[in-house]
N, C-alpha and C positions, 0 to 999 in steps of 0.2 A: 504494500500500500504506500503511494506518493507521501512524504511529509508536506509537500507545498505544492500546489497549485496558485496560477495567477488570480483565480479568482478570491482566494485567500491570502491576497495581498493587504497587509495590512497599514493604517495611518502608524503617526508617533503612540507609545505607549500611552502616554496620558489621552491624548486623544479617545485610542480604545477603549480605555479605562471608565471616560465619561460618556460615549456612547453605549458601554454595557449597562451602566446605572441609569441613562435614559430610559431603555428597556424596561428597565426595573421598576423606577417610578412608571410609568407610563400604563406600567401592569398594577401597579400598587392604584394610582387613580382612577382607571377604570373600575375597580373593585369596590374604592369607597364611593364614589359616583352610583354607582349602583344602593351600595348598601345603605348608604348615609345623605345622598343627594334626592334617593327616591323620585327620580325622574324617569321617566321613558326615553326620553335621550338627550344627548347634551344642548340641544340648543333652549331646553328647559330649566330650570331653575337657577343656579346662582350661572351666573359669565364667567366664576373661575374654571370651571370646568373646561369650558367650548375652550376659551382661551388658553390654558395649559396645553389643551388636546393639541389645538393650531400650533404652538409655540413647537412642540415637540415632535410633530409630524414633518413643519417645516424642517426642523434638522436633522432629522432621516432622509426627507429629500436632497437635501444640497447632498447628502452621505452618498447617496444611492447617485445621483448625475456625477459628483467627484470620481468615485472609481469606478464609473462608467468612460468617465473620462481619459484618466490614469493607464487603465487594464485596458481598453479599446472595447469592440463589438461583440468579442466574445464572451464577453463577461454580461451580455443583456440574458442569454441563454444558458448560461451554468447554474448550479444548481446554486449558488451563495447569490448569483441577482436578481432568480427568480423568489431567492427568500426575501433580499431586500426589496423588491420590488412589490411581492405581498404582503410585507409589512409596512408602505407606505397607502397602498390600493383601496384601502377602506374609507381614507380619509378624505380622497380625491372623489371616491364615488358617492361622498355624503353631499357634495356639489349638485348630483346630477338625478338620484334618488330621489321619489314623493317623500316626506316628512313622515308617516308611516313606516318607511322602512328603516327608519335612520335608527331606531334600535337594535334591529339585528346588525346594522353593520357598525353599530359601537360594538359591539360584543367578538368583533372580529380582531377588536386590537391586541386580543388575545393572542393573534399565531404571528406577534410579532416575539414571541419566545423565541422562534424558531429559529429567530438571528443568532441564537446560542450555538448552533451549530459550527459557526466560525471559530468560535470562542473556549469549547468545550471539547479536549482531544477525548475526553472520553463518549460524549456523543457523538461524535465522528467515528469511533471505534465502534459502537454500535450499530450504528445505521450503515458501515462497511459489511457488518460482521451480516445484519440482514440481508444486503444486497445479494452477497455472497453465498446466502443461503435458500436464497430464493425458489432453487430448484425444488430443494427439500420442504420449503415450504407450503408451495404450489402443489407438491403432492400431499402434502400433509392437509389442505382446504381441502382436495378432492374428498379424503378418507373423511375429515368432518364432515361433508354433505350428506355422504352416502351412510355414514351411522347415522346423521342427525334423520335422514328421512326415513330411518330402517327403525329409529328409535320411536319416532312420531308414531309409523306404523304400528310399530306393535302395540306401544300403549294406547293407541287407539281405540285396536279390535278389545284389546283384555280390560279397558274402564269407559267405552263408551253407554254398557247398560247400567252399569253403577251410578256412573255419572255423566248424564247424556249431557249437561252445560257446559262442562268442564272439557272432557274429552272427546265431545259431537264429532266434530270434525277434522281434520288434519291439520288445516290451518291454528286449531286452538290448541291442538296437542304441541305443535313443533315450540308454544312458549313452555311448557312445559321440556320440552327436549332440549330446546337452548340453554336454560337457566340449571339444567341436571347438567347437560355435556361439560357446560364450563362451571360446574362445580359452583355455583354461585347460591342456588336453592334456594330460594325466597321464602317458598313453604304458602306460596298461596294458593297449588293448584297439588293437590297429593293424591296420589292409586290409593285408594280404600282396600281393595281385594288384594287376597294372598296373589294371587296370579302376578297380578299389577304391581305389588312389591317387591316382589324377586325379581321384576324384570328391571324396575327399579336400579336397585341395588347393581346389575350390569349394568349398566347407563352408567352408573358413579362411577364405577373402576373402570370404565373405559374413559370416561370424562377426565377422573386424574393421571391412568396413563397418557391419554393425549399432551396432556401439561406437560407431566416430568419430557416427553421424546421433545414438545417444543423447546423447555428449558436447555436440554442435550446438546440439538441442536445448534441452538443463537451460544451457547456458552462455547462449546465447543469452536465454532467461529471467531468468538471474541477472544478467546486465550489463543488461538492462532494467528491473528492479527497483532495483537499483544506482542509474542514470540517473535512475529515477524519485524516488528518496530526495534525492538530491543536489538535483534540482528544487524539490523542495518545501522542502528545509533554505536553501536559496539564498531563494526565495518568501518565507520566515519572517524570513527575516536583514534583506532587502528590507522586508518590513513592521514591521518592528524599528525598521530604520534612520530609518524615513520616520515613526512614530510619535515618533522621538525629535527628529528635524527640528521636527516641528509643535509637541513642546513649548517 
């Protein structure tokens, strides 16, 4: 795995430094704007709001045209300006948006998280470790499908006369099969009949083998990516040391 890319070119450290705390607050006040401003959206209640939101959106955008500028045309396409790009995009289409929707798209200043990605070698090791695992994954949704609708089936047939509300038809079973496979169990929808409970009971332990093969999996990945990093920092250190040797 690359350590740098251009698109992960970075300002002066301070710079960085107070562009990640913009994030921050920028997440911190949409939260209390919600909590504590009890508006539908900003252009509601106190002007500190709107007005922070603009002051702080503006400086994501000079951020986002700067190393658009900097990095050139490729960087409007990778994946670090399609981040900064949707973490300025909410703000711009509050512009254009009926007044109705301008709540949902305050709520969007949310996946301006996402800019952590730059920021955070350990999310970046993640989201590699996924990429990379993709295959494995993509088989792994198929096997969830095909239990989830083999799961819905059966508890179907076995608690639709028990419970014809509950388990009528397939569509109301599969929440029940959702909230079992991922081990989540709410406990609002439960098989009454012995039949219905042992089948139950397979649903669980497939639900949390699926888990532990995902955990396997992404871990597995990530302690390879890991390894892989360490190898080549050791590589560099190595060619450091012996460039300094030969001076």
């Amino acid at each position: 795995m690359p350590n740098f890319k251009p698109e992960n070119q970075r300002f002066h450290p301070v710079v960085e430094v107070l562009l990640q705390t913009l994030i921050c607050i920028s997440v911190i006040l949409y939260v209390l704007e919600v909590d504590y401003g009890k508006t539908t959206h900003s252009l509601e209640g106190d002007p500190f709001w709107l007005w922070s939101e603009r002051l702080i959106a503006g400086i994501l955008t000079i951020e986002y045209f700067v190393r658009w500028r900097v990095i050139g045309k490729g960087y409007c396409l990778s994946a670090m300006g399609l981040i900064d790009f949707i973490a300025i995009l909410p703000f711009w289409l509050g512009f254009f948006v009926p007044v109705e929707w301008l709540g949902f798209i305050r709520t969007l200043r949310v996946l301006r998280l996402l800019k952590w990605y730059r920021y955070s070698l350990s999310v970046r090791i993640f989201v590699n470790a996924l990429s990379s695992s993709r295959r494995y994954l993509v088989g792994m949704a198929l096997m969830i499908i095909i239990l989830g609708l083999f799961s819905a089936v059966g508890i179907h047939e076995l608690e639709k006369e028990a419970q014809p509300k509950e388990f009528g038809s397939l569509t109301e079973s599969m929440w029940w099969t959702t909230v079992t496979l991922m081990t989540v169990g709410y406990g609002d929808v439960t098989p009454v009949t012995s039949a219905g409970k042992i089948f139950a009971q397979f649903v669980m332990l497939v639900g949390v083998a699926l888990t532990a093969a995902f955990i396997g999996i992404v871990g597995s990945s990530v302690f390879g990516h890991m390894r892989r990093m360490e190898k080549e920092g050791e590589e560099l250190e190595k060619e450091a040391s012996d460039q300094t040797d030969s001076d």
